[in-house]
C-alpha positions as a Markdown table, in Angstrom:
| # | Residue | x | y | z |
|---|---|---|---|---|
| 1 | Unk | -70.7 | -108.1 | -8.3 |
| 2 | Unk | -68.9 | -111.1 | -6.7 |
| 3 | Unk | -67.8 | -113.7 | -9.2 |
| 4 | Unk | -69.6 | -117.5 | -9.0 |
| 5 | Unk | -67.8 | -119.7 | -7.0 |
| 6 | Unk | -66.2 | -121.6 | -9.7 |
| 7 | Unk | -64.7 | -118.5 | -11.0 |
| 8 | Unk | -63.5 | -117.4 | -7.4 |
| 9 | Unk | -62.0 | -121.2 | -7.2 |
| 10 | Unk | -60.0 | -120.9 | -10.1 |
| 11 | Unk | -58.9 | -117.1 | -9.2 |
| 12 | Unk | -57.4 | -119.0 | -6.0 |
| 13 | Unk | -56.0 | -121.5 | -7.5 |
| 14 | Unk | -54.2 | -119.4 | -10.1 |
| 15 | Unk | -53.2 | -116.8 | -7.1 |
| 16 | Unk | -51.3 | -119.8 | -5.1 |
| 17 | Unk | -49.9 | -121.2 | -8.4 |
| 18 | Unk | -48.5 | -117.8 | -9.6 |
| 19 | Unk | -47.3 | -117.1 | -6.0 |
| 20 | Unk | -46.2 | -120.2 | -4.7 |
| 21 | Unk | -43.0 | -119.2 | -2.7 |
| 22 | Unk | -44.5 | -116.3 | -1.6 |
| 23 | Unk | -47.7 | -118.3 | -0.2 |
| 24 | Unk | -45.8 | -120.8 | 2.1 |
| 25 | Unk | -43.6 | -118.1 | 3.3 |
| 26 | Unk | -46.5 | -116.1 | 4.6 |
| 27 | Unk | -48.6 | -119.1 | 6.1 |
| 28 | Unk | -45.6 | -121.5 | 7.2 |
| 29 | Unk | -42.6 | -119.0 | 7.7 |
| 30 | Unk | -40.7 | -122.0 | 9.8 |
| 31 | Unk | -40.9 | -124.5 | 6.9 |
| 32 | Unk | -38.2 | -124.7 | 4.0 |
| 33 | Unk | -39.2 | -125.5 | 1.3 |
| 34 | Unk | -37.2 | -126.1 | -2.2 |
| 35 | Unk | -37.8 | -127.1 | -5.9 |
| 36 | Unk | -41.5 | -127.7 | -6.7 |
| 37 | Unk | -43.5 | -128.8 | -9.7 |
| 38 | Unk | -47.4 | -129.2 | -10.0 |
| 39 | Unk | -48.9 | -132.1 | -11.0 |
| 40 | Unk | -52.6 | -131.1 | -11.3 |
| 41 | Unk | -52.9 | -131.8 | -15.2 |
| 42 | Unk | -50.9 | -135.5 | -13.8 |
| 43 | Unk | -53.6 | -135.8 | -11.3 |
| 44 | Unk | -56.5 | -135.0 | -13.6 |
| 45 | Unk | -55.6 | -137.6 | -16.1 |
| 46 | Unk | -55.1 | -140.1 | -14.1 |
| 47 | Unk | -58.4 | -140.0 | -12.1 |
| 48 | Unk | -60.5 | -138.4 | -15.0 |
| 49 | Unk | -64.0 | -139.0 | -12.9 |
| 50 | Unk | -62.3 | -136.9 | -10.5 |
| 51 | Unk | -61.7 | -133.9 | -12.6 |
| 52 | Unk | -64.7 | -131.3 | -12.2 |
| 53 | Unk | -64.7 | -131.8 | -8.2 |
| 54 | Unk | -60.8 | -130.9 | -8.1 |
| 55 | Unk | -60.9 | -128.3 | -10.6 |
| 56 | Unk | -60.3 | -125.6 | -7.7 |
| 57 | Unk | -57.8 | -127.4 | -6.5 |
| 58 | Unk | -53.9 | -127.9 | -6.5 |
| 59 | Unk | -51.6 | -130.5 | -6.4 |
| 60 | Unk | -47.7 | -130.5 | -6.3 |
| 61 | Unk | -44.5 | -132.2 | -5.6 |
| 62 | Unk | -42.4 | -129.9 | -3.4 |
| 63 | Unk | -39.3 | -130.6 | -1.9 |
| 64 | Unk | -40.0 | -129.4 | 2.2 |
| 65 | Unk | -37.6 | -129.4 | 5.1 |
| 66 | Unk | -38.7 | -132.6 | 7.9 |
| 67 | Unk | -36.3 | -133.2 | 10.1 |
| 68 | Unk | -33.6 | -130.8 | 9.0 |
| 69 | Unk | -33.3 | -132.4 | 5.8 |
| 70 | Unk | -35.3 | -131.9 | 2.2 |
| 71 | Unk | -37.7 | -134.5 | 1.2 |
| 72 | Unk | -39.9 | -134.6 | -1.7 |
| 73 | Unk | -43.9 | -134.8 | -0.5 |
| 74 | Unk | -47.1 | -134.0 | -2.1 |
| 75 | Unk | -49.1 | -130.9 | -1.1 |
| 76 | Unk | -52.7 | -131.2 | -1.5 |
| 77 | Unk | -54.3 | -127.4 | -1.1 |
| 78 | Unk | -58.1 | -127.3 | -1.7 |
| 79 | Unk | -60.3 | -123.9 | -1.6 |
| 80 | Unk | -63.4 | -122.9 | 0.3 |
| 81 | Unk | -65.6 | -120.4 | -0.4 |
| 82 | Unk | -67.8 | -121.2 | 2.0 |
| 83 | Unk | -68.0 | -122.6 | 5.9 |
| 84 | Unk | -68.3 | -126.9 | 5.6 |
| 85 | Unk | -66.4 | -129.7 | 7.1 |
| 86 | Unk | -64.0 | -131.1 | 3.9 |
| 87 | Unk | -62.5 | -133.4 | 6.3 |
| 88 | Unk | -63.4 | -136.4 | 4.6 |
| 89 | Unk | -63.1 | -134.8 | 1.4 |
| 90 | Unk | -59.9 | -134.0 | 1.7 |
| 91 | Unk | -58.4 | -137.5 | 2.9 |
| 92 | Unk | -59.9 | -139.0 | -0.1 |
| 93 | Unk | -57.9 | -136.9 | -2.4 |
| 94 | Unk | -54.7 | -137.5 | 0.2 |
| 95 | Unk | -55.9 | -140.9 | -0.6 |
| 96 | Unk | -55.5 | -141.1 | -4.5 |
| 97 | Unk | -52.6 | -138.4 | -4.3 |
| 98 | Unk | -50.5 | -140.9 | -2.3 |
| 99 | Unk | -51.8 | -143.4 | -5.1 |
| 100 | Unk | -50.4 | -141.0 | -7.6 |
| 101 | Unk | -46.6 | -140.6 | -6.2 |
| 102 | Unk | -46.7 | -143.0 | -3.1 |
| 103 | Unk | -45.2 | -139.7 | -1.3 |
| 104 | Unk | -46.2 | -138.5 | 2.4 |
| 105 | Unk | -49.1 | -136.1 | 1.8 |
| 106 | Unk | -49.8 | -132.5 | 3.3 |
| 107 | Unk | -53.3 | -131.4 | 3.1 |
| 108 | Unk | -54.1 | -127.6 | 3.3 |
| 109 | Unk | -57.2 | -126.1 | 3.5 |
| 110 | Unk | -57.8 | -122.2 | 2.0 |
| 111 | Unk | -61.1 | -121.1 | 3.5 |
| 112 | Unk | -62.3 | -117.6 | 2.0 |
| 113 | Unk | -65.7 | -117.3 | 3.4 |
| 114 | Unk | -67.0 | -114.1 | 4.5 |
| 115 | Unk | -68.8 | -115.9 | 7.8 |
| 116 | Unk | -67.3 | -114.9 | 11.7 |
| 117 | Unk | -66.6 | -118.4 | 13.2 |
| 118 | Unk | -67.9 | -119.2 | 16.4 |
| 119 | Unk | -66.2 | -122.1 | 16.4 |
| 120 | Unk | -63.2 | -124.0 | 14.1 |
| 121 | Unk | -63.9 | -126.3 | 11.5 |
| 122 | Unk | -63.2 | -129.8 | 11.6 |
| 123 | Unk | -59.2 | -130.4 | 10.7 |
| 124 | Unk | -59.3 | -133.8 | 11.2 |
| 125 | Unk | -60.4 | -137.4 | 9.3 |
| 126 | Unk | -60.5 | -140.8 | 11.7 |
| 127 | Unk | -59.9 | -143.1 | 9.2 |
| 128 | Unk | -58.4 | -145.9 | 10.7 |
| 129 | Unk | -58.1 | -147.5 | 14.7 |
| 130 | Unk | -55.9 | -150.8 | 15.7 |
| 131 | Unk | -55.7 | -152.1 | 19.4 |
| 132 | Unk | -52.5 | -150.2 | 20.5 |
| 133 | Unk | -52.5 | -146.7 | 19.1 |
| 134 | Unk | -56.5 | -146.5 | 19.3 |
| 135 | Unk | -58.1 | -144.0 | 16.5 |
| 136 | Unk | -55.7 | -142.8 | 13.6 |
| 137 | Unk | -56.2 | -139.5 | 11.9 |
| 138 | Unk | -55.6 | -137.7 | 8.9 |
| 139 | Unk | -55.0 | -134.2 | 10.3 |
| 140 | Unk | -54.4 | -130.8 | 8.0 |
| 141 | Unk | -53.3 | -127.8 | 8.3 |
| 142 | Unk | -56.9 | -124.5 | 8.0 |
| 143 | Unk | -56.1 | -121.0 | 7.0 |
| 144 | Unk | -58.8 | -118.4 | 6.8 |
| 145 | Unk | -58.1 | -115.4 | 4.9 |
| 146 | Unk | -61.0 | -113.2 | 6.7 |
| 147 | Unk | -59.1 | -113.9 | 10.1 |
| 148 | Unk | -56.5 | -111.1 | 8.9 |
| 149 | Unk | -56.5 | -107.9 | 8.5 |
| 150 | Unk | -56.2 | -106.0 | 5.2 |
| 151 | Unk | -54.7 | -103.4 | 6.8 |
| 152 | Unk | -51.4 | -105.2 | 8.0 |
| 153 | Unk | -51.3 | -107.6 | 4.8 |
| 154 | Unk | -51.3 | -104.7 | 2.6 |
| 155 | Unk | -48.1 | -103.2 | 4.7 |
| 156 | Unk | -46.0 | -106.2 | 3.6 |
| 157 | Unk | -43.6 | -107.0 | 0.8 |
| 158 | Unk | -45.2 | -109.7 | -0.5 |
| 159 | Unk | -47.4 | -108.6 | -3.6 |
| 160 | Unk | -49.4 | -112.1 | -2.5 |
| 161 | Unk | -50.2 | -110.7 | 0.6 |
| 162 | Unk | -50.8 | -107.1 | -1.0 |
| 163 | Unk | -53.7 | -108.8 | -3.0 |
| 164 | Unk | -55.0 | -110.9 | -0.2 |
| 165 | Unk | -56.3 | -107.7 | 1.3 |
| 166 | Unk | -59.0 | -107.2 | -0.6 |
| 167 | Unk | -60.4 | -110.7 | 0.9 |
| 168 | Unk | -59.2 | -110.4 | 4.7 |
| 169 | Unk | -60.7 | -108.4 | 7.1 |
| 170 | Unk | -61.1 | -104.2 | 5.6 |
| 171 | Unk | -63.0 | -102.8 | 8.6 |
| 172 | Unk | -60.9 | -99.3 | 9.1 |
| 173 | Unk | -59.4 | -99.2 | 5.7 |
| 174 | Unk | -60.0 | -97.4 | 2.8 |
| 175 | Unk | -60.6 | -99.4 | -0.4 |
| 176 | Unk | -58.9 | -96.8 | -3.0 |
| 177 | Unk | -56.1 | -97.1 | -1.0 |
| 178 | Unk | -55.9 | -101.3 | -1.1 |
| 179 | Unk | -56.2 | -100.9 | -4.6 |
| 180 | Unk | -53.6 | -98.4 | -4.9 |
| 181 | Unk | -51.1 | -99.9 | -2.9 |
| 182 | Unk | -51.7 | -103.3 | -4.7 |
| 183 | Unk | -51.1 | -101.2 | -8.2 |
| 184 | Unk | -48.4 | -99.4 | -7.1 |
| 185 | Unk | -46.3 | -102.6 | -5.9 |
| 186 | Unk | -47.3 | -103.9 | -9.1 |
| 187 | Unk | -46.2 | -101.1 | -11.5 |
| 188 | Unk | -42.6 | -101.0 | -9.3 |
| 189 | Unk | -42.0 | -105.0 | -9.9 |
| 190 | Unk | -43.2 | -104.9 | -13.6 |
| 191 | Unk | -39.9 | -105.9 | -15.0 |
| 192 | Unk | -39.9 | -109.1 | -12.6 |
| 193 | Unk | -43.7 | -110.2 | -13.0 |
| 194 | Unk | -44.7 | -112.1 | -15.5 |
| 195 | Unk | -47.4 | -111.7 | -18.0 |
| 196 | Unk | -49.4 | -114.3 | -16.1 |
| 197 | Unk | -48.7 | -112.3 | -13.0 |
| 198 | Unk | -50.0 | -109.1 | -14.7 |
| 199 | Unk | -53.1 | -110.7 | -15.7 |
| 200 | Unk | -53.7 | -112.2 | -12.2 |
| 201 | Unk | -53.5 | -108.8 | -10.7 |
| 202 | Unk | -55.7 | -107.4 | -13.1 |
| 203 | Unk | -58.2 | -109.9 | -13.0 |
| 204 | Unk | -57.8 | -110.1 | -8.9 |
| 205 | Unk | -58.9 | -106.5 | -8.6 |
| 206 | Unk | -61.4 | -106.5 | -11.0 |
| 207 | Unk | -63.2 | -109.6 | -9.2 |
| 208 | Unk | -62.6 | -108.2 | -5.6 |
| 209 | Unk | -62.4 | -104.1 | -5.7 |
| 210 | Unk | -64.8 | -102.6 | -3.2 |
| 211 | Unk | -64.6 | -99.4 | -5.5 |
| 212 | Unk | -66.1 | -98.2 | -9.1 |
| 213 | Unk | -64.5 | -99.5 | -12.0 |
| 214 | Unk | -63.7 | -95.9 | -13.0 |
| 215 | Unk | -62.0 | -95.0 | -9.8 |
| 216 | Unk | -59.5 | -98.3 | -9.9 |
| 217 | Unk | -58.7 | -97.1 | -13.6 |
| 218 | Unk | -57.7 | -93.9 | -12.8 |
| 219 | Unk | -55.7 | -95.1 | -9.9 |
| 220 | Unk | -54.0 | -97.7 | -12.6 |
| 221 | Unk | -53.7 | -94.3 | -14.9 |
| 222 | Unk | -51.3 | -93.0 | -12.0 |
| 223 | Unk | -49.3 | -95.6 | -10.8 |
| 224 | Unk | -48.4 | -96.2 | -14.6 |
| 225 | Unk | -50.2 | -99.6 | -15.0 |
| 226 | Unk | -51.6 | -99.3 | -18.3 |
| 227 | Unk | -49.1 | -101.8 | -19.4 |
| 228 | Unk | -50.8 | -105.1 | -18.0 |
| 229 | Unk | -52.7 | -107.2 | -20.7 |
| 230 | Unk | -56.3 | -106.9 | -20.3 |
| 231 | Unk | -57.6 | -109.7 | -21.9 |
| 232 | Unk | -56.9 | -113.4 | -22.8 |
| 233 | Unk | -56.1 | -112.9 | -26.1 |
| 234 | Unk | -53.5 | -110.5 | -25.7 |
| 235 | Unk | -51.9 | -112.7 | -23.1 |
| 236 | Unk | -51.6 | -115.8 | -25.4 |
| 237 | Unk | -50.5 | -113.5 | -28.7 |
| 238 | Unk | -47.6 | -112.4 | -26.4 |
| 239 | Unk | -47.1 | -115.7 | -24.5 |
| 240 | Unk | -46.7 | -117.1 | -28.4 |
| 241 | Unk | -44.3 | -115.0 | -30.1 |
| 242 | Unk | -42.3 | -116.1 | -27.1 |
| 243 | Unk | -42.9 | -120.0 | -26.9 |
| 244 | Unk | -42.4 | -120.1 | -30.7 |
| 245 | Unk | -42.7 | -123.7 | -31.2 |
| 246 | Unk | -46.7 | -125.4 | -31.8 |
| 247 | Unk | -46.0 | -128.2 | -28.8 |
| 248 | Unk | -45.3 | -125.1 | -26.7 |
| 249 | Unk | -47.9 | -122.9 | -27.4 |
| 250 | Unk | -50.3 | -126.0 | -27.2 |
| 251 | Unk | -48.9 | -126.8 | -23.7 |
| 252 | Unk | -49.6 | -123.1 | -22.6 |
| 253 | Unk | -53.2 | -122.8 | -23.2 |
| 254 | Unk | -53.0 | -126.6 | -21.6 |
| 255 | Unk | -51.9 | -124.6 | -18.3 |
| 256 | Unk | -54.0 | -121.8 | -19.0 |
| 257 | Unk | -57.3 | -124.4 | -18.9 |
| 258 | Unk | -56.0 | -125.7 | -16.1 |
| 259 | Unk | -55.9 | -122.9 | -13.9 |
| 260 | Unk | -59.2 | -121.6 | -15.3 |
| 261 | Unk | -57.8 | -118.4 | -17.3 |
| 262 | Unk | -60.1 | -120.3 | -20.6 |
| 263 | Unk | -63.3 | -122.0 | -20.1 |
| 264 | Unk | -63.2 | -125.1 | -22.5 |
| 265 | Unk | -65.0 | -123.5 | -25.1 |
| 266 | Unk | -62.2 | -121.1 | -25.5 |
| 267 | Unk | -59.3 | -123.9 | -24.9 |
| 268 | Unk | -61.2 | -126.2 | -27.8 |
| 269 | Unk | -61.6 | -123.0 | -30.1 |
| 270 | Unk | -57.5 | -121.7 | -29.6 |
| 271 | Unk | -55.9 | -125.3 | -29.8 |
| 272 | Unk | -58.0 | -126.8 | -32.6 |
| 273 | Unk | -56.0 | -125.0 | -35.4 |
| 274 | Unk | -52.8 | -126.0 | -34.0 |
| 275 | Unk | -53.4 | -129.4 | -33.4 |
| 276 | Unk | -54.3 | -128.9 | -36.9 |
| 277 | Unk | -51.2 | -127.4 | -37.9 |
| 278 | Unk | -48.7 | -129.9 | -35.1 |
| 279 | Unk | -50.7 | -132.8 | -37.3 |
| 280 | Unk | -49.9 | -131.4 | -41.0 |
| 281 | Unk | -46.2 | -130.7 | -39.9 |
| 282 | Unk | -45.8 | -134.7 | -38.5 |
| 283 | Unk | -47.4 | -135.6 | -41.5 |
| 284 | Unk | -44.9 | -133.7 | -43.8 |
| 285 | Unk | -42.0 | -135.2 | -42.1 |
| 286 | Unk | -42.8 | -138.9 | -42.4 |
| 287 | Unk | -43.2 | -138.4 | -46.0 |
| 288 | Unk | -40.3 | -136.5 | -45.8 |
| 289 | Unk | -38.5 | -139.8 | -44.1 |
| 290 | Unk | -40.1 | -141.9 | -46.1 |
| 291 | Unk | -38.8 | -140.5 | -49.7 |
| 292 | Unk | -35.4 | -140.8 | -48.6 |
């Protein structure tokens, strides 16, 4: 069963965020690029009307090589599911990300459809026109999964590109051995991945796997993958023992919201008790400060 479209927005968006390097190497292997940050949670406060319409997208400050030199721009990358022309969608976010940072903006668009394209979708905005230069567009830059083949994606290094099989083009593969390969890769990088990673992968395959659920178990079973977390709640107990502090676990399921991993049920239910407990500790401490 495919997931909704929300939920294959968010599976995206937490792909590109877990893989950043790894995605502008493989799309835009001539641009450098340096030290990034995201600024989605930034973006979301600052236009809250904004925030369910951008919630499969991503926003970031990333340090990219123009002119043979580094300079810091914002990189706007929104997701399609489906075939439509985003164009003037996607200069009004350029629009209030330039607001945001006042940075030169680069728009990408992810499209994921399963549809063959007789023809290219708009990547383009006219937006403006003055007497000398004539009509003045916002151009961006259209990638479409389905337009490459599983079968060389799932030869490379790249454990991105390794899972972005199972949404190109299959025709003349086998599925097992997608899922394998991804697995496999995987299990061989497990002391390098994170637990985020782990969970991506798991929850990649589960959403996209052209196989049954028993067969991509058993394939787990013998590439040695039983060690990935399997659920949320396993992911944030281990996640916590490590962040330790209240702020820090509290800025983690923030993240987690963010890319979609909770649904806001599950964020309000997790970070009630410590707000709760972040509030009883500030407490304590000004009547700490205020006895002495």
């Amino acid at each position: 069963m495919k997931p909704n479209p929300k939920t294959h927005d968010s599976l995206f968006k937490w792909l590109i965020a877990s893989f950043t390097r790894e995605f502008f190497a493989h799309y835009f292997p001539d641009i450098g690029i340096g030290k990034w940050e995201f600024i989605d949670k930034e973006f979301v406060k600052k236009y809250e009307r904004l925030k369910e319409s951008i919630r499969g997208d991503l926003f970031l400050i990333m340090e990219t090589e123009i002119d043979g030199e580094l300079r810091e721009i914002v990189i706007q990358i929104e997701h399609q599911s489906k075939k439509e022309d985003v164009s003037r969608r996607v200069f009004e976010y350029a629009c209030y990300a330039w607001l945001l940072r006042q940075k030169p903006i680069w728009s990408i668009v992810i499209y994921t459809d399963d549809a063959v394209w007789r023809k290219p979708v708009p990547d383009a905005f006219w937006y403006g026109f003055d007497a000398i230069n004539g009509k003045q567009t916002h151009h961006f830059d259209v990638i479409k999964v389905k337009a490459e083949k599983s079968g060389d994606l799932i030869k490379k290094h790249s454990l991105l590109c390794k899972l972005l099989a199972l949404k190109a083009n299959d025709r003349g593969t086998d599925p097992e051995h997608l899922i394998r390969e991804i697995y496999r890769a995987a299990s061989e990088m497990k002391d390098i991945l994170t637990n985020d990673q782990h969970l991506l992968v798991e929850r990649w395959v589960d959403a996209y796997k052209k196989v049954p659920k028993q067969t991509s178990n058993r394939i787990k079973k013998e590439v040695s993958m039983e060690f990935i977390a399997t659920t949320i709640t396993e992911h944030i107990q281990h996640e916590s023992k490590i962040e330790g502090k209240i702020e820090g676990k509290i800025e983690m399921l923030e993240n987690m919201y963010i890319k979609k991993m909770l649904s806001k049920e599950q964020f309000e239910e997790m970070v009630a008790p410590l707000r709760k407990e972040l509030a009883a500790l500030v407490k304590k401490n000004q009547e700490n400060e205020t006895e002495h």
